[in-house]
Residue, then its C-alpha position, 0 to 999 in steps of 0.5 A: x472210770x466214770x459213770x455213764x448213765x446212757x445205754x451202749x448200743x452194739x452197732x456191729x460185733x466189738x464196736x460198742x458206741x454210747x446211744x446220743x440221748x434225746x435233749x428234749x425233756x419228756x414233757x416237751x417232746x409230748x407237746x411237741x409232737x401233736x403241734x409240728x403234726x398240725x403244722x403244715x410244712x413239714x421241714x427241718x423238724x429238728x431245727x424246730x424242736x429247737x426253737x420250741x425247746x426255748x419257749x417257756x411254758x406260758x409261751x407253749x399255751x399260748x402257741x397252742x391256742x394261737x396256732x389253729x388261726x394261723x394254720x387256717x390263714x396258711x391254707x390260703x397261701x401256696x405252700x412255699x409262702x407258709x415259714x418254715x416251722x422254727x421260723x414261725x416260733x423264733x418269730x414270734x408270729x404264734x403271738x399276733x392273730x393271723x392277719x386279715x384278708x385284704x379282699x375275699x374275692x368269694x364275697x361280694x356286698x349287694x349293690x356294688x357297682x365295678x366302678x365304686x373305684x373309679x374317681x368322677x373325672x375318670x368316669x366322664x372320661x370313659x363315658x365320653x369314649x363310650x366304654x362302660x365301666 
């Protein structure tokens, strides 16, 4: 009989099953953990475990350093527009800086006026009218 070296696990009395062992190394399942913590969507976690398993180490330093950016653009979003987390590592996404905001409506530059976008034919136009811009 060959030699197993995963634990019998007793799942009820006279039915002795072989326990399935964790695939992901120690290391990996350390690393893991504390960055699927800080993700903010919580789904498919094994699928997940997968794809970080495929990153090699320089790759996982890199995520690390990259993923708090990207968790603070994420919090802007709802929270069915943020990607699955193996979707996110199989991407690639870690590896490019978050984009920018196209506007923040919350900033306002002094002296702006609310119709900077309004072409000088359309202005005369709606001054003509008498509506004001």
């Amino acid at each position: 009989m060959p030699q197993v070296d995963t634990p019998l696990v007793i799942k009820r009395e006279g039915s002795l099953k072989r326990e399935k062992p964790n695939n992901m190394p120690v290391g990996h399942a350390c690393e893991f953990a504390p960055w699927y913590a800080s993700y903010p969507r919580k789904v498919a976690k094994s699928d997940a475990g997968k794809a970080y398993r495929q990153l090699t180490a320089a790759q996982r330093d890199v995520l690390t350093r990259n993923t708090p950016a990207w968790v603070v653009e994420f919090s802007r979003r709802p929270s069915d527009k943020v990607p699955y987390p193996a979707t996110f590592l199989r991407r690639g996404m870690w590896e490019d800086p978050p984009p920018k905001p196209a506007h923040d409506f919350r900033i306002q530059t002094k002296g702006a006026k609310r119709d900077d976008h309004l072409s000088p034919q359309k202005r005369r136009a709606y001054a003509e009218l008498g509506v004001d811009t």
